[in-house]
C-alpha positions as CSV (number, residue, x, y, z in Angstrom):
1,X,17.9,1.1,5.4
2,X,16.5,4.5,5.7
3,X,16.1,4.9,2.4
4,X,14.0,1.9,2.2
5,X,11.5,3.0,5.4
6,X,11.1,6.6,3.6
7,X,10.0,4.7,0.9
8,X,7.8,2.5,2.8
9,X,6.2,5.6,4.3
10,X,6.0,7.1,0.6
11,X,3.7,4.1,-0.7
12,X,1.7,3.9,2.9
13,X,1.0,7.5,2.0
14,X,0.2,6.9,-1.5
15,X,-2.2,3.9,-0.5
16,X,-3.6,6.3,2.3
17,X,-4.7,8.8,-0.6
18,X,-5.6,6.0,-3.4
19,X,-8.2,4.6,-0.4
20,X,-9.2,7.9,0.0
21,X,-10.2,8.8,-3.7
22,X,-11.7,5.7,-4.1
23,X,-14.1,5.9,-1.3
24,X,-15.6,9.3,-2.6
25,X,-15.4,7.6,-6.2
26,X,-13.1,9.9,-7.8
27,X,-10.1,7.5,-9.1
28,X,-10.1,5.3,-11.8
29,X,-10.3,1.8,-10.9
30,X,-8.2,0.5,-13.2
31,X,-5.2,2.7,-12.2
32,X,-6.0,1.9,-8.5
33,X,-5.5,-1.9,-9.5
34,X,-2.2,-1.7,-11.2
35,X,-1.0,0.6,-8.4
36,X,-2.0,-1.9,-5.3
37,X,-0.3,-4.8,-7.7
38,X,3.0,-2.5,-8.2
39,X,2.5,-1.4,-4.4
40,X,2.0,-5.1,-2.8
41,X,5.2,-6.5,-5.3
42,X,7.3,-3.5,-3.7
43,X,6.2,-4.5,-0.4
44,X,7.1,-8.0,-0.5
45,X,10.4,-7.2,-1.9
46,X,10.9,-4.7,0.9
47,X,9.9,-7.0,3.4
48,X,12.4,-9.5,2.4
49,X,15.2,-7.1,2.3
50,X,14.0,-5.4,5.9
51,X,11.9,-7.2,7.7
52,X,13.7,-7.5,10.7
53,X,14.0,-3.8,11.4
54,X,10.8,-3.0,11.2
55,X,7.8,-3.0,13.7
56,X,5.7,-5.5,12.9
57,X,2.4,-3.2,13.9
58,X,3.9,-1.0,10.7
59,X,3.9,-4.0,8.8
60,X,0.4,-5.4,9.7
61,X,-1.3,-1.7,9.5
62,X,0.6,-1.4,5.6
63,X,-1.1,-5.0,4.7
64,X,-4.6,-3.8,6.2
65,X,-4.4,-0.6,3.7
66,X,-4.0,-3.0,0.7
67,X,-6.5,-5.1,1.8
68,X,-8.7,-2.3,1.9
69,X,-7.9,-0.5,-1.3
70,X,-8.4,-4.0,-3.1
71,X,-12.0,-4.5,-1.0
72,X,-13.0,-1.2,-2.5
73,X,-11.7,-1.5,-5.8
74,X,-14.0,-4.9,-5.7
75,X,-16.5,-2.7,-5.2
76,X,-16.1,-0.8,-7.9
């Protein structure tokens, strides 16, 4: 279970950064898109695996950061 919530915390960071690069328009969009796909499969999978030990604010502030990333990448 640890394992998985480091990992969680690895992607929320990586979605923190891929958010960040796109808003100054230095990523490729393209990458950004397969990486929110790849990121939102592994969260699903995590979430049916974990969901009950995590706090759901963790789990609702993860979603809003994909949300986001794929809002900007519309942009794009």
């Amino acid at each position: 279970m640890k394992e998985e919530l480091s990992s969680l915390m690895k992607s929320e960071t990586l979605l923190n950064e891929m958010s960040d690069t796109l808003k100054n328009g230095t990523c490729n969009a393209n990458k950004a898109t397969i990486f929110v796909e790849k990121e939102s499969f592994f969260y699903r999978a995590w979430k049916e695996n974990a969901y009950h030990s995590v706090v759901p604010e963790k789990e609702k502030e993860f979603m809003s950061n994909i949300k986001r990333i794929i809002k900007l990448l519309k942009k794009t």
